[in-house]
DRENKE-834257 format. One line per field, with one value per residue: residue number from 0; z, x, y of N, C-alpha, C in turn. Coordinates in nm, 2 decimals. Example, Ala and Ser with C-alpha at 12.3 -4.5 7.8 and 13.67 -1.06 7.14 Angstrom:
<bases>
num = (0 1)
nc3 = (0.78 0.71)
nc1 = (1.32 1.28)
nc2 = (-0.57 -0.22)
cac3 = (0.78 0.71)
cac1 = (1.23 1.37)
cac2 = (-0.45 -0.11)
cc3 = (0.78 0.79)
cc1 = (1.32 1.29)
cc2 = (-0.33 0.00)
</bases>
This chain:
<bases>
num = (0 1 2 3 4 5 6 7 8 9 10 11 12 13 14 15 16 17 18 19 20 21 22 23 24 25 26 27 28 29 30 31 32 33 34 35 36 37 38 39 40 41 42 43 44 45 46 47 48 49 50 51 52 53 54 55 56 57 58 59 60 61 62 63 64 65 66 67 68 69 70 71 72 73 74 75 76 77 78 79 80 81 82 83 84 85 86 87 88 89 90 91 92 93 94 95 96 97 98 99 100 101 102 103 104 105 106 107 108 109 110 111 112 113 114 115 116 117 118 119 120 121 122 123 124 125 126 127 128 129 130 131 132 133 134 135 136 137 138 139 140 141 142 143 144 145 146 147 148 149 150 151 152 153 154 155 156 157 158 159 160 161 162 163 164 165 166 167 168 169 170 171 172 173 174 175 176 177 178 179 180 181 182 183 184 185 186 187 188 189 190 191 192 193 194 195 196 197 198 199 200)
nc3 = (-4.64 -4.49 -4.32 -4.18 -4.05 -3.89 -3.71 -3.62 -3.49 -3.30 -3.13 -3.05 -2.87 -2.70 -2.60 -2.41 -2.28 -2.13 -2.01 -1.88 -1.64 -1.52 -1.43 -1.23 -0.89 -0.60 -0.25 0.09 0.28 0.56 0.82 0.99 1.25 1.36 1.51 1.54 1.42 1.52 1.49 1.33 1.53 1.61 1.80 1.98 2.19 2.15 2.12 1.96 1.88 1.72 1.50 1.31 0.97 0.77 0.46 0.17 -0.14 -0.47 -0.80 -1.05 -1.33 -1.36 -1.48 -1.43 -1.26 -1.22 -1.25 -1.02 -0.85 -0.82 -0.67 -0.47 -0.50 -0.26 -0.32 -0.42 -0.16 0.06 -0.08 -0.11 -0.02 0.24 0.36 0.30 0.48 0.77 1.10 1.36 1.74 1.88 2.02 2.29 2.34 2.19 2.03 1.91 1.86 1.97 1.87 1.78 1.64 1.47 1.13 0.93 0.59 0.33 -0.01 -0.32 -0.68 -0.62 -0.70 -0.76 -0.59 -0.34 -0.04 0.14 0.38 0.64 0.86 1.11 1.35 1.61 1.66 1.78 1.63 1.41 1.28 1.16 0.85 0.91 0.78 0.51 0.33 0.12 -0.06 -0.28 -0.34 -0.48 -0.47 -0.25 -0.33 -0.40 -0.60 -0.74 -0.72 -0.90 -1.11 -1.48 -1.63 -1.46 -1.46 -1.61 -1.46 -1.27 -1.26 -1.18 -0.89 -0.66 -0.72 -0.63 -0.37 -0.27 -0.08 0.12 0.42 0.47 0.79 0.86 1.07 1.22 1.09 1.01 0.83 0.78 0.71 0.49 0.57 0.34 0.34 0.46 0.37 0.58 0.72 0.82 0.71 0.70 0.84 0.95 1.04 1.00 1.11 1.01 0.95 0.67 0.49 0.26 0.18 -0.06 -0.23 -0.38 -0.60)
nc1 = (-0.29 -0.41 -0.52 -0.29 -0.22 -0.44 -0.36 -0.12 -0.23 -0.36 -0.15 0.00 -0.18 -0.32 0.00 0.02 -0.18 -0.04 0.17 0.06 -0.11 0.14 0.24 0.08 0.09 0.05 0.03 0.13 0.07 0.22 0.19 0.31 0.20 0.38 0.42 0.38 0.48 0.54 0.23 -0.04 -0.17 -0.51 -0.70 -0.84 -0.69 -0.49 -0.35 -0.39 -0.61 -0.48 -0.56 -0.50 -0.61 -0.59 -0.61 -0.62 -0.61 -0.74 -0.59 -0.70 -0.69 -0.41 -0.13 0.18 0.45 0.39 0.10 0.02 0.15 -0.01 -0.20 -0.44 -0.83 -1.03 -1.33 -1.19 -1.09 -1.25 -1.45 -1.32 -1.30 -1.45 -1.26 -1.06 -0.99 -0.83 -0.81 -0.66 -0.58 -0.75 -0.54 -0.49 -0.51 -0.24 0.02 0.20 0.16 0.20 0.14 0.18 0.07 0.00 -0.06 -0.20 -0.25 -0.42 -0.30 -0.45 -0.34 -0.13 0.06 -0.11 -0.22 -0.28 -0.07 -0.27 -0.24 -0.43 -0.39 -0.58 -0.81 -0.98 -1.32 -1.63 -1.87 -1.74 -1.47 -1.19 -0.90 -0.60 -0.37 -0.21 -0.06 0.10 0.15 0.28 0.21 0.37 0.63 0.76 0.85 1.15 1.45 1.48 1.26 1.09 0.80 0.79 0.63 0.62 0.88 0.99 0.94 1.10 1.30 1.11 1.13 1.21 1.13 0.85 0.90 0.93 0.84 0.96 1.18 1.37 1.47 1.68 1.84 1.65 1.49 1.29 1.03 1.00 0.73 0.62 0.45 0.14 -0.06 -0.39 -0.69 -0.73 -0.48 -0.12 0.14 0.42 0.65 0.55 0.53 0.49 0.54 0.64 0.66 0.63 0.58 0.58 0.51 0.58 0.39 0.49 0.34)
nc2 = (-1.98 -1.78 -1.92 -1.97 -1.76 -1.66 -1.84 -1.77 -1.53 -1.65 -1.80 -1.56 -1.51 -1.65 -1.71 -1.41 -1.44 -1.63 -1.56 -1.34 -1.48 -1.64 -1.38 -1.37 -1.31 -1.49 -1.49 -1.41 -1.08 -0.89 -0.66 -0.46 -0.19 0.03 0.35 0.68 0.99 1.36 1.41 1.69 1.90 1.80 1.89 2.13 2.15 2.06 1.85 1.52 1.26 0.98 0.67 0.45 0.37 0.08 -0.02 -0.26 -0.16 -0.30 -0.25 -0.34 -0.28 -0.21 -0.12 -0.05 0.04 0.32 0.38 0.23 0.38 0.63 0.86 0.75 0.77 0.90 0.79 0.54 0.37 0.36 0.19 -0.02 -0.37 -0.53 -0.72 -0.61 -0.43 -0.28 -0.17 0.02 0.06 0.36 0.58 0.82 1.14 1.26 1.35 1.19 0.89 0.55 0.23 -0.06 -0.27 -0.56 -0.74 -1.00 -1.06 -1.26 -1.27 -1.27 -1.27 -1.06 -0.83 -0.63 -0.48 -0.23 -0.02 0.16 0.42 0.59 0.78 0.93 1.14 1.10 1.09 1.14 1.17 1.22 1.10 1.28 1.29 1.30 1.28 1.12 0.78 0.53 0.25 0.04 -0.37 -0.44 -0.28 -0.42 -0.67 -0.83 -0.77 -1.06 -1.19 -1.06 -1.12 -1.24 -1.05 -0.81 -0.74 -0.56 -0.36 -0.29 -0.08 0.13 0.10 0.21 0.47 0.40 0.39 0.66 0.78 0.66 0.63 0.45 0.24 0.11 -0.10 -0.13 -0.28 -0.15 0.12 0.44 0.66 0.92 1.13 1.23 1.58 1.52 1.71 2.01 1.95 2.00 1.82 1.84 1.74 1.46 1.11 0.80 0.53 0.18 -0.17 -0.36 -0.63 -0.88 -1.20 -1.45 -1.67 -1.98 -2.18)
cac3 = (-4.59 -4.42 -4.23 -4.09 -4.01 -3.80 -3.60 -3.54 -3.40 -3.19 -3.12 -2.95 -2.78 -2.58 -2.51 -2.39 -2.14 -2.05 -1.98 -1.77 -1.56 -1.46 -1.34 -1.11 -0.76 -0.45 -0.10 0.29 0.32 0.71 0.81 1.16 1.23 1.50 1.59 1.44 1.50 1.47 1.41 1.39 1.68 1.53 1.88 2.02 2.31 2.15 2.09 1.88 1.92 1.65 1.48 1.18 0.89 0.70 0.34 0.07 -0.27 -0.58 -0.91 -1.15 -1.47 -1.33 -1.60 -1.46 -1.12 -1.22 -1.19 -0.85 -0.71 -0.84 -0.53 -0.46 -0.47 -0.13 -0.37 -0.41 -0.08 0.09 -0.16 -0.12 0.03 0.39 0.40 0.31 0.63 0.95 1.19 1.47 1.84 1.94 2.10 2.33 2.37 2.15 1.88 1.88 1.93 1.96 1.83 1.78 1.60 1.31 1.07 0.80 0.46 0.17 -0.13 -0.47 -0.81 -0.47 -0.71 -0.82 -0.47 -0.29 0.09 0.18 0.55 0.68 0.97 1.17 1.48 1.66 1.70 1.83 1.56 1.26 1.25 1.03 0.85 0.91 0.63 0.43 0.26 0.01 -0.15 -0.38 -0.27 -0.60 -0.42 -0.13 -0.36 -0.42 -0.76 -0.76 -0.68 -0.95 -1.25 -1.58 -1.66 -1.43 -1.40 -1.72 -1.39 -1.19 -1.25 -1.12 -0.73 -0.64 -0.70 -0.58 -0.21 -0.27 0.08 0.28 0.47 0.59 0.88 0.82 1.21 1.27 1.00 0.99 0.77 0.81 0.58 0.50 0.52 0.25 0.38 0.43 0.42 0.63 0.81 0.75 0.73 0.65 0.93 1.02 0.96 1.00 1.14 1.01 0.87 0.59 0.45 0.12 0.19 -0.19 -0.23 -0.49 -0.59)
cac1 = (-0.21 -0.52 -0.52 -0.16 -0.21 -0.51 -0.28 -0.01 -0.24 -0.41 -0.08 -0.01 -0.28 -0.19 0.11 0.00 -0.28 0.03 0.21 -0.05 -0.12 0.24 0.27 0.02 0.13 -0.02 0.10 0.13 0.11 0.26 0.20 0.30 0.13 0.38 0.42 0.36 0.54 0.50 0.14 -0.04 -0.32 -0.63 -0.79 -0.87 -0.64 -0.37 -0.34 -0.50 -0.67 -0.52 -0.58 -0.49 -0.68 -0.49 -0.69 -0.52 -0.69 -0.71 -0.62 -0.73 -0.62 -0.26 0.01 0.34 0.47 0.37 0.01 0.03 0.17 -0.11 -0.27 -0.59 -0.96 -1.11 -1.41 -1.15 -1.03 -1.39 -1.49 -1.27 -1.37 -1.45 -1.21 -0.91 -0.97 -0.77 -0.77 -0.60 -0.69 -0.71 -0.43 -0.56 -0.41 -0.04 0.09 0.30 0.08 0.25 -0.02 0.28 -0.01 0.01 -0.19 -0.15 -0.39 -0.37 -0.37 -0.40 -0.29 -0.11 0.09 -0.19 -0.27 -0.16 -0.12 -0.29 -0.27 -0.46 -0.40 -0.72 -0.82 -1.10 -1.43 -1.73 -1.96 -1.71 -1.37 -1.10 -0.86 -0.46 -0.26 -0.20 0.06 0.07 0.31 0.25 0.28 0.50 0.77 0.80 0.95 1.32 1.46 1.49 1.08 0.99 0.82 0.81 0.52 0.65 1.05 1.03 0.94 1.20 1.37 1.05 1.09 1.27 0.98 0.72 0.95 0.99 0.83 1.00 1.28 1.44 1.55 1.81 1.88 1.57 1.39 1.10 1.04 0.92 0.67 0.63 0.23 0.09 -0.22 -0.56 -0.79 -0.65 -0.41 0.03 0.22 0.54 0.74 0.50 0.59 0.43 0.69 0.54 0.70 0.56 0.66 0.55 0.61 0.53 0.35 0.51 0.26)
cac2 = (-1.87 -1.72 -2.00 -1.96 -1.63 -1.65 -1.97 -1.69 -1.46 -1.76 -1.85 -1.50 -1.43 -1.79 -1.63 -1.31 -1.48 -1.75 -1.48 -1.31 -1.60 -1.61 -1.26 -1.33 -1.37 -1.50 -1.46 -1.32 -0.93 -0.84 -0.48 -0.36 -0.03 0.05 0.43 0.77 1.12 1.51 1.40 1.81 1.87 1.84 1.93 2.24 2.10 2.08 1.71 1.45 1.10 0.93 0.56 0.39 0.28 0.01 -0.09 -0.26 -0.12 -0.37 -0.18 -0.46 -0.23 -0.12 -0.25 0.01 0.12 0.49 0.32 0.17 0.49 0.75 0.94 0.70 0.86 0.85 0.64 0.36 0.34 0.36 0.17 -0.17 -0.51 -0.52 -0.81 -0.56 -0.34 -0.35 -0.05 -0.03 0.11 0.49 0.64 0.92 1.27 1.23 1.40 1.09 0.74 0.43 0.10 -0.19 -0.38 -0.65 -0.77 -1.07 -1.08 -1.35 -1.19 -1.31 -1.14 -0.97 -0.71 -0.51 -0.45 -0.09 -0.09 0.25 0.43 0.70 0.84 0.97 1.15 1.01 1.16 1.02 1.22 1.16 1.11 1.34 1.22 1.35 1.21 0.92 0.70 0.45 0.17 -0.12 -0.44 -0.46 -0.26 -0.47 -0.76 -0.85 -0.85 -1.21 -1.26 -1.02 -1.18 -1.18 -0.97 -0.73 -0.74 -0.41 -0.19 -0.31 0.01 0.22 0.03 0.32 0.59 0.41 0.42 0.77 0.88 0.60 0.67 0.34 0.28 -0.06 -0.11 -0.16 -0.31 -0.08 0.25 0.56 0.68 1.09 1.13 1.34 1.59 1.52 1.85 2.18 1.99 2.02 1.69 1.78 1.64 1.37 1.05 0.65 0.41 0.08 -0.26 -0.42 -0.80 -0.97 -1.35 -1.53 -1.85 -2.04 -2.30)
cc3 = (-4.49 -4.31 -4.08 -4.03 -3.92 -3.69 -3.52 -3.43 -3.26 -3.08 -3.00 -2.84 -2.69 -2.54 -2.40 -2.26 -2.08 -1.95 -1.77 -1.66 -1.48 -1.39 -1.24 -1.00 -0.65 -0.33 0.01 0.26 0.46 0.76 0.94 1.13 1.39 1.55 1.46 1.49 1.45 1.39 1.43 1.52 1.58 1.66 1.92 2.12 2.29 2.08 1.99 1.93 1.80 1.60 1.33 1.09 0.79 0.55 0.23 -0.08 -0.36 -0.70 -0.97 -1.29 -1.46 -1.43 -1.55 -1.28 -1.11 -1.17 -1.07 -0.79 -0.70 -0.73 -0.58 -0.43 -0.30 -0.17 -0.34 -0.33 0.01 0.04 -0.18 -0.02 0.14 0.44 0.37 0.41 0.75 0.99 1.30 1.61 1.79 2.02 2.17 2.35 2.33 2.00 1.83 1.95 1.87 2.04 1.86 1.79 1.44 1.30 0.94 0.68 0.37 0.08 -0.26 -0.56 -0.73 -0.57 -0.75 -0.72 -0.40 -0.17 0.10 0.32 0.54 0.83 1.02 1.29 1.52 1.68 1.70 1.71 1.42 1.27 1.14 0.98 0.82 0.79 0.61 0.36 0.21 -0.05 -0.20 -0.31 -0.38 -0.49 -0.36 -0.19 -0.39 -0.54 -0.80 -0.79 -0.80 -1.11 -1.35 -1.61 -1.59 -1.43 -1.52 -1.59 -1.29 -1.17 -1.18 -0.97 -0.67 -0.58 -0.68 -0.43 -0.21 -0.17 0.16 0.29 0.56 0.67 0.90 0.94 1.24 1.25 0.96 0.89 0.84 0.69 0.61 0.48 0.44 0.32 0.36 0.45 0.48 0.66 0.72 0.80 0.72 0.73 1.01 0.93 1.09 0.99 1.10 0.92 0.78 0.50 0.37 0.10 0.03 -0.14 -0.35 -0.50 -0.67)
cc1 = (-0.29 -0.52 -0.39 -0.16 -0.30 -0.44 -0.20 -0.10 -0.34 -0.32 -0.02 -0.11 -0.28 -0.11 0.09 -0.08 -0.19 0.10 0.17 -0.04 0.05 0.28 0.20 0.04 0.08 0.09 0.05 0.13 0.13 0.24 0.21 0.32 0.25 0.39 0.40 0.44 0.54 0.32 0.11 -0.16 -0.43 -0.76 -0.76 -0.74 -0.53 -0.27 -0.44 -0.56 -0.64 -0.52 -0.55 -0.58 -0.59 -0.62 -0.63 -0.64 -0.65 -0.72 -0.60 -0.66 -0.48 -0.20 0.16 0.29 0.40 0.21 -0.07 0.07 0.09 -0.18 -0.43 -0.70 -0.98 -1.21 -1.34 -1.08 -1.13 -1.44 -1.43 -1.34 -1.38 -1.34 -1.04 -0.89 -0.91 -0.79 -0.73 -0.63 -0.64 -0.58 -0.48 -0.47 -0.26 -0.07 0.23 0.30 0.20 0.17 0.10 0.11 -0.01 -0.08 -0.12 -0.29 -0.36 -0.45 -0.34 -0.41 -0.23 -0.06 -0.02 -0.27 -0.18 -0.24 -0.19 -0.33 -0.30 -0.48 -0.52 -0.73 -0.96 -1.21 -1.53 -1.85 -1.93 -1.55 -1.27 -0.99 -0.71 -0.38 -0.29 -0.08 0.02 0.15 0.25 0.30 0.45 0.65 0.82 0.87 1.14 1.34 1.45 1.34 0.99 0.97 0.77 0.77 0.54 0.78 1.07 1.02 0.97 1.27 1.30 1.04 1.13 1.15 0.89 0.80 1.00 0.95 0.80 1.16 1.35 1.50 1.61 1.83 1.75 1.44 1.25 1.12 0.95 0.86 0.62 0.48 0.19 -0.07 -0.32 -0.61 -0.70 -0.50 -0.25 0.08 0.38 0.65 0.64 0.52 0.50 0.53 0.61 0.69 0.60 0.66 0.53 0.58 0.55 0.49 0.34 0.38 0.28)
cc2 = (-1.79 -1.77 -1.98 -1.84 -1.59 -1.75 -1.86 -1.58 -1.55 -1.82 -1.67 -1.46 -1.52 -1.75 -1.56 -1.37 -1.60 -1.63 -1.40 -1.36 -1.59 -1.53 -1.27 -1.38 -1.38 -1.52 -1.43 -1.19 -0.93 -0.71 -0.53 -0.22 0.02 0.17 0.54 0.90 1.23 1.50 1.57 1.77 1.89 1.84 2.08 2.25 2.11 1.92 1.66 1.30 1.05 0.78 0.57 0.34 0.24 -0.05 -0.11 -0.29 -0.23 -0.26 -0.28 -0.38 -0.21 -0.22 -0.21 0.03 0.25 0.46 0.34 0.26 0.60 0.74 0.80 0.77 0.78 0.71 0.54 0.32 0.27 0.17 -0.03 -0.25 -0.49 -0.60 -0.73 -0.49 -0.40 -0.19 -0.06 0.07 0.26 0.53 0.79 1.09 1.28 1.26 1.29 0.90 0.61 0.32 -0.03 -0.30 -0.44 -0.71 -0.89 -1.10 -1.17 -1.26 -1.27 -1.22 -1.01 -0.80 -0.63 -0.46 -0.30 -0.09 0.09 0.23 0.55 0.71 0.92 1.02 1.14 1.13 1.11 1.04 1.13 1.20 1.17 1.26 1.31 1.36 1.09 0.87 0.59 0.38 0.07 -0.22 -0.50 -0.41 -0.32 -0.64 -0.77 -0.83 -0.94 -1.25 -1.16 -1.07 -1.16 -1.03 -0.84 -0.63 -0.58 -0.32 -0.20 -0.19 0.12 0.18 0.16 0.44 0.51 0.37 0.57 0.87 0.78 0.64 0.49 0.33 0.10 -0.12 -0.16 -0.26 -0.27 0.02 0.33 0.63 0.83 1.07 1.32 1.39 1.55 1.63 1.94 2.11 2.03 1.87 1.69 1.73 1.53 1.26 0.95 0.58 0.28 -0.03 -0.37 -0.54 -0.85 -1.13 -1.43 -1.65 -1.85 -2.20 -2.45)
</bases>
């Protein structure tokens, strides 16, 4: 009886890491960084210089959407792989830069990845940083493509797009940038499209 009872929990715990294994998804991430608007002035002048930093964070522990959408520390943004970074050029004197630049990453165990942008104005000394935004690449699946291990927080897709603004016509969004340090963000917004292509294997 001892016997059978250590099989069943032998017998879950196979499950549990079959399971696992399943939810993890590899793929294409797509980001186009293409324009920004009402950025504030973070010059003297009146204007800003700003650029994008694109870094897509691994949270290896995340299990829920709620997770994947908690504010990221500077640490674990910093702090990720050199091979997750893209940045894209400067834009000189505009409170409203337009980059129209794309980027493609293979990612594996891709959902537990979150795309963070920080907005920046250039400085030769040390650059500040404007705002930021943030989305899972979980969101950016269909219902159809989300699996097992995940499909229970199908109902949270929702709140973790809860500062994009789609724009359907166009196929891009607009993303609300939450402050960095003094500045005000609240009508500034990150036009950018982002694509999740799966690789079924």
């Amino acid at each position: 009886m001892g016997n059978s009872c250590c099989a069943d929990r032998g017998d879950d715990e196979l499950k549990r890491l079959a399971a696992q294994r399943a939810a993890r998804v590899n793929g294409v991430l797509k980001i186009e960084i293409e324009s920004a608007s009402n950025l504030p002035a973070a010059d003297s002048r009146g204007t800003s210089d700003p650029f994008v930093e694109v870094t897509l964070v691994y949270l290896e522990g995340a299990r829920s959407g709620e997770e994947l959408c908690a504010p990221l520390s500077d640490k674990a943004v910093d702090g990720a792989a050199a091979a997750m970074k893209r940045k894209t050029k400067t834009e000189v004197k505009t409170l409203n830069p337009t980059w129209k630049e794309s980027f493609e990453v293979p990612l594996e165990d891709a959902l537990k990845f979150v795309v963070h942008c920080r907005v920046c104005d250039f400085d030769p000394k040390q650059s500040d940083a404007i705002g930021v935004c943030q989305v899972p690449v979980l969101a950016l699946l269909k219902a159809t493509q989300w699996p097992a291990g995940w499909a229970a927080f199908l109902s949270e897709q929702k709140s973790m797009l809860r500062d994009c603004e789609e724009l359907k016509a166009e196929g891009a969004s607009l993303w609300k940038l939450t402050p960095a340090g003094r500045w005000k963000t609240e009508d500034s917004r990150l036009k950018m499209r982002l694509q999740f292509d799966v690789q079924y294997n």
